[in-house]
N, C-alpha and C positions, 0 to 999 in steps of 0.2 A: 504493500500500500504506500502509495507516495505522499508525503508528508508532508503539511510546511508551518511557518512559522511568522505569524504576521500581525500588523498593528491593523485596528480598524479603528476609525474615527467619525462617530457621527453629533452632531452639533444637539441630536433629540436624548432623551432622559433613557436609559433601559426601565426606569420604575416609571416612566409616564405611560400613559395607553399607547403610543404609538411603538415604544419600546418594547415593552410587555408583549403588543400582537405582532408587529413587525420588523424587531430588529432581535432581540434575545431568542426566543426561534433557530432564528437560522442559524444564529452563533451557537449553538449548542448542538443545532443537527452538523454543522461546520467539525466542534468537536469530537461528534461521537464518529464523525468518519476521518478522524486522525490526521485533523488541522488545529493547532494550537492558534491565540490568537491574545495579541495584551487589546485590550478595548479601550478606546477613549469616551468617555461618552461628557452629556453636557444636565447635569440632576438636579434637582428641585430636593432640595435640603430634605423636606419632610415625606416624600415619596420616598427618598432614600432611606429612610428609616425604618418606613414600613415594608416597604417591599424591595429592599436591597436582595440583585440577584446572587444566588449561590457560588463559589467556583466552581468551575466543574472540571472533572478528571477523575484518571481513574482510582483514584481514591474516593470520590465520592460517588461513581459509576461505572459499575465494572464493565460496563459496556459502549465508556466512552476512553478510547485511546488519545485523543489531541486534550489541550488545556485551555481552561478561558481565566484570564488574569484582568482586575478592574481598577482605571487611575479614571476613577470621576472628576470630574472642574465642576464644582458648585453652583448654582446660578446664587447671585445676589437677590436682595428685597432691597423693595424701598428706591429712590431717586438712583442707586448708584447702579440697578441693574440697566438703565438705558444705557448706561455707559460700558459696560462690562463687555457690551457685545461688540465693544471695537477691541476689548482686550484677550476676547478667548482664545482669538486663532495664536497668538501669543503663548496663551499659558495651552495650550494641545500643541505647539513647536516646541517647549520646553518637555514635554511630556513624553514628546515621540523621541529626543534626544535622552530624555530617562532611560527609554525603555530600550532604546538603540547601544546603549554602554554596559546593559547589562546582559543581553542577549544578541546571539543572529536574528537578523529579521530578513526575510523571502520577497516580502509583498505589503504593500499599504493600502489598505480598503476605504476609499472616503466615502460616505453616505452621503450624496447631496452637497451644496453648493460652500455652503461656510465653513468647511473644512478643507476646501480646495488647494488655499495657501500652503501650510504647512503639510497638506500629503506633497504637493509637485516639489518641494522644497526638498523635502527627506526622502524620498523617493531618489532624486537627481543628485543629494549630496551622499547617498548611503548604498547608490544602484539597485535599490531593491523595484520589485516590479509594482506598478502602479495601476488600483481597479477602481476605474472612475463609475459608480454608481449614481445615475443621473436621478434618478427616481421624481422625475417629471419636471419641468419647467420654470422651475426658482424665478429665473430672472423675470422672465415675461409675466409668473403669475403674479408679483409684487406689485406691478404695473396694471394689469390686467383686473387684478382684485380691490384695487384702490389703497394698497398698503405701503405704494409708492407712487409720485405726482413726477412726470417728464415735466413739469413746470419746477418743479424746486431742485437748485445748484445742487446741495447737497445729496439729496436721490438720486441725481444723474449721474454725479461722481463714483457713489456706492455702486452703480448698477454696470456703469464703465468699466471698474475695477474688477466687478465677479463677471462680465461677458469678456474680457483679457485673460480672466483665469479658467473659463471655460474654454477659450479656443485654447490654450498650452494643454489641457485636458486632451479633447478632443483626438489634437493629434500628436500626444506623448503616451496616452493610455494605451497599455499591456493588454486590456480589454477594457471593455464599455457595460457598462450592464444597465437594463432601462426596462420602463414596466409595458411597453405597449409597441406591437408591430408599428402602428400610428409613427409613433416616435422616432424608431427606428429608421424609417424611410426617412425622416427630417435630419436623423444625424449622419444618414451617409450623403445627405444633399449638402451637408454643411461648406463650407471653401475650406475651414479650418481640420476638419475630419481628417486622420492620417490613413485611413482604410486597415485602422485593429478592428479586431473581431468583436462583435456586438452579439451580445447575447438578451434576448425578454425573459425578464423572472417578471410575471403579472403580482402585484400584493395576493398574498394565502392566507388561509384560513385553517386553522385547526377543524379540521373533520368528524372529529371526534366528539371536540370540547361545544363545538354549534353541529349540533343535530337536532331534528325531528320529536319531538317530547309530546304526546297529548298530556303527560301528567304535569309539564309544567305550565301548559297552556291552560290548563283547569286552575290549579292551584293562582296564578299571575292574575287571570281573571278573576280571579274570587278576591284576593287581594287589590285589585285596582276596582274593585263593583263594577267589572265589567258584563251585560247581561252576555248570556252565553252565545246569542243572535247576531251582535253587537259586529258592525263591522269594523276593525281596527285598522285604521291607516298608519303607518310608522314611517316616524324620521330619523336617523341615526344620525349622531355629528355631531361637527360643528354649523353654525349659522350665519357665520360673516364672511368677507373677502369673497372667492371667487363661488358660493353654493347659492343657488334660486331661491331662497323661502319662497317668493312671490310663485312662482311656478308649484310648490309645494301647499302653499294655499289654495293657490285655482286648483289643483287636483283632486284636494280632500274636498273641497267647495263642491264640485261638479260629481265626486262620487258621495256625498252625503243627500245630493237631490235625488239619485237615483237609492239609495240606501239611507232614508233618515236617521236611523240609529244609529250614526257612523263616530267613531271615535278620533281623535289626532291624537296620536303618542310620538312625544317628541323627548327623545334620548340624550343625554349630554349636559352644557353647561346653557338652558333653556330655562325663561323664567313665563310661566302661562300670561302672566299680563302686560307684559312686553312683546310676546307673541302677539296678540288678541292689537294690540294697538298699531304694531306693525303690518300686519295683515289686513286691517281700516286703511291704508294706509296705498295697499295692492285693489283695495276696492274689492274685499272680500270680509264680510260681518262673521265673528265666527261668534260662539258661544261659548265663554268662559270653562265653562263645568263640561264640555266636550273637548277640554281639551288636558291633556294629560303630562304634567312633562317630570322625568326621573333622571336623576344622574346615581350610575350605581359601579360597582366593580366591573373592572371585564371579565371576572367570572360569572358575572349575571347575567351578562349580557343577552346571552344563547335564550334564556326560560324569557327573559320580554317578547326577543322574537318569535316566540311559539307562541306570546299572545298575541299576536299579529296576523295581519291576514293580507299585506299590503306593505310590500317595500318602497320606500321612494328616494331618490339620487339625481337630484337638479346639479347641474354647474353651467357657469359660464360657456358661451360656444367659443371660445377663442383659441387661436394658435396653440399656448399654451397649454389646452386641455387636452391633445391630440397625443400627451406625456402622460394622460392621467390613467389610473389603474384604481378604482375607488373601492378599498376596504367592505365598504357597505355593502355593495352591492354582493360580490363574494358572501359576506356574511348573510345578508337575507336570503343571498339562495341555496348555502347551508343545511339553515332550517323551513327551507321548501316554496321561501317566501315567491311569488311573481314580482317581478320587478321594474317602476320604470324611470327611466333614464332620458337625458335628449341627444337629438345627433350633435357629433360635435365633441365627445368625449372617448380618450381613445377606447378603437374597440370593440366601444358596445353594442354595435350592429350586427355582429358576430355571436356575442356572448348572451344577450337576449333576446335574440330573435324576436322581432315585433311581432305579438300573435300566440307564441308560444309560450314562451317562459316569461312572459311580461310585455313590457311597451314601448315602445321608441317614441320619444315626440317627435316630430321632422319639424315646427315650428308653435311661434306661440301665439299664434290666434285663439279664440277660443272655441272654435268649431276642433281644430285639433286637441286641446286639451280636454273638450266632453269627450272626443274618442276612445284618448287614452285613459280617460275613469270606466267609459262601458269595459275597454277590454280588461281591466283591472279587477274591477267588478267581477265580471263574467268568469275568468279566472279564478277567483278566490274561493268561486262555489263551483270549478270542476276540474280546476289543476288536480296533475297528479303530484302534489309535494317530494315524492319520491324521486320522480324524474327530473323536478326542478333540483333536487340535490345532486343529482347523477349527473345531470347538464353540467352545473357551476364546479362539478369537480372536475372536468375538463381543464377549467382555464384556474381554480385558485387551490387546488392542493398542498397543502405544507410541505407532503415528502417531495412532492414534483418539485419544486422551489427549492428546495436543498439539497436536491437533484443534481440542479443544474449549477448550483453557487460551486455543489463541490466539482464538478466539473471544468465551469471558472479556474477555479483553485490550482485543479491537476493540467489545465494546458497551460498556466503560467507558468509553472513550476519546471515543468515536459518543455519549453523554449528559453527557460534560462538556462 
């Protein structure tokens, strides 16, 4: 078994959700097929407390031969964390020369855009091989999402800096790793692209951990007073920057006429009367007490979607989304959920087939958004749940995902 030994850097928490579902994972499927790895990650003090991850090795699994080693950067509170974030890529260069003096290192794994500095950096001053993991659109969706203005000096600068250290990516990376064929086409059109190998790992889902439950679809309903009739529309996420709520409104709007007893369950960091105002707001009246909002573990996660009956996954149509691979949707179709989604997001034309496993919006009129509640509707009372899971494990399987990372791994490894 070829082996290797490598820093991975990613800017997200391993104890926050996206760490948890999408980064810790693969580092540990990584270790059990005899890839060692020191991890940089970037933690929220009190996440880390609670759910600080394990090491792993085979001391603590006898059926993991590689090791996972962990040098967190803390986020700050308070006024000093807006500043901080000009200083991390700083203290992960100091980090990655830690971890450089005290072992061989193979390879440098950057997650994403703010760690791009100090991988090409260590990568180029230490030769080790470099896997630029794009994992969708950084630059264009800060723009895109409103989380940065082309009218302000300073945004433009920031954004100049990371599309400089995206083209030295582009065409210095060992490999490329990205979440959507979509994407893929856009990064070998690139000028900067050096023609390395590109590999799609779509975002995965534990198969296992999101299944099918009638018992907890009973139990979640009985805990939320939901009648057992009751049709449940669900929102997973987040609500800001580049995701539709307004499109998420018109849909649950247009499927509560056709289904009055209809419910909104909205997942995350969602407050019901900030919903309810901002959807006055899309020219949609909702009802207070229809509408439901939880923020729970992600081991909960799986029993809400089983009271659900209705997934939904709005974003922005833009360039930028043509990188996206969305968590959710994976997970809704999991636990069997039909799903809909609009064009314009990589992928999902493929992955939901309009009709079948859910819906496509092709625009946003509102003749097309009553469409896509009838077929939403009509689905939720004769989908085969089954087959929607059987579908979605096509494209978001855990082991496939770690499949392919160790794959990644072994032909950098096999050309150096």
């Amino acid at each position: 078994m070829t082996k290797t030994s490598g820093i991975y850097i990613t800017n997200n928490g391993l104890s926050d959700h996206i760490g948890v579902a999408q980064v810790l994972p693969y580092l540990q499927g990584l270790a059990r097929n005899g890839h060692s790895s020191s991890v940089i990650s970037v933690e929220d003090p009190a996440n880390w407390a609670v759910t600080r991850p394990a090491s792993l090795s085979v001391d603590t699994d006898p059926s993991c031969t590689g090791e996972l080693r962990f040098y967190p950067i803390f986020r700050r509170t308070g006024p000093v964390r807006r500043l901080q974030r000009f200083f991390v890529p700083m203290q992960m260069r100091r980090r990655v020369e830690k971890i450089m003096k005290m072992r061989a290192v193979a390879i440098i794994h950057c997650r994403s855009y703010m760690p791009l500095g100090p991988s090409l950096t260590a990568a180029k001053n230490h030769g080790a091989a470099l896997i630029c993991d794009v994992r969708g659109y950084w630059i264009d969706q800060r723009f895109e999402g409103g989380a940065r203005s082309p009218q302000n000096a300073l945004d433009r600068a920031k954004i100049a800096h990371f599309r400089k250290l995206e083209r030295r990516a582009y065409a210095q990376a060992h490999q490329i790793v990205t979440l959507t064929h979509d994407a893929k086409k856009v990064i070998e059109a690139a000028p900067s692209y050096g023609n390395g190998p590109i590999t799609v790992v779509p975002c995965s889902v534990d198969q296992e951990a999101f299944d099918i439950s009638p018992r907890a679809r009973s139990r979640i309903r009985e805990t939320l007073a939901i009648p057992p009739n009751a049709l449940v529309v669900c929102y997973l996420g987040s609500s800001s920057g580049v995701y539709r709520m307004d499109l998420v409104n018109r849909v649950y709007d247009a499927a509560r006429k056709l289904v009055p007893e209809a419910r909104l369950l909205l997942m995350g960091n969602h407050r019901g009367t900030d919903h309810v105002k901002a959807a006055a707001a899309h020219g949609v009246v909702l009802d207070s007490a229809d509408v439901i909002t939880r923020k729970v573990p992600h081991s909960e996660v799986p029993n809400y979607l089983n009271a659900s009956d209705i997934g939904l996954s709005f974003q922005v149509s833009t360039p930028s989304s043509l990188g996206v691979s969305a968590t959710k949707v994976g997970e809704y179709m999991a636990c069997g959920l039909p799903v809909a989604s609009n064009l314009g997001v990589g992928d999902i034309q493929r992955i939901v087939q309009d009709g079948q496993f859910g819906a496509v919006l092709r625009n946003d009129s509102q003749q097309e958004v009553d469409r896509v509640a009838r077929v939403l509707v009509e689905l939720s009372r004769i989908a085969d749940r089954t087959g929607i899971k059987r579908h979605g494990r096509k494209y978001y399987a855990m082991n496939k995902a770690i499949a392919a990372y160790d794959s990644v791994y072994r032909a950098v490894i096999s050309k150096g």
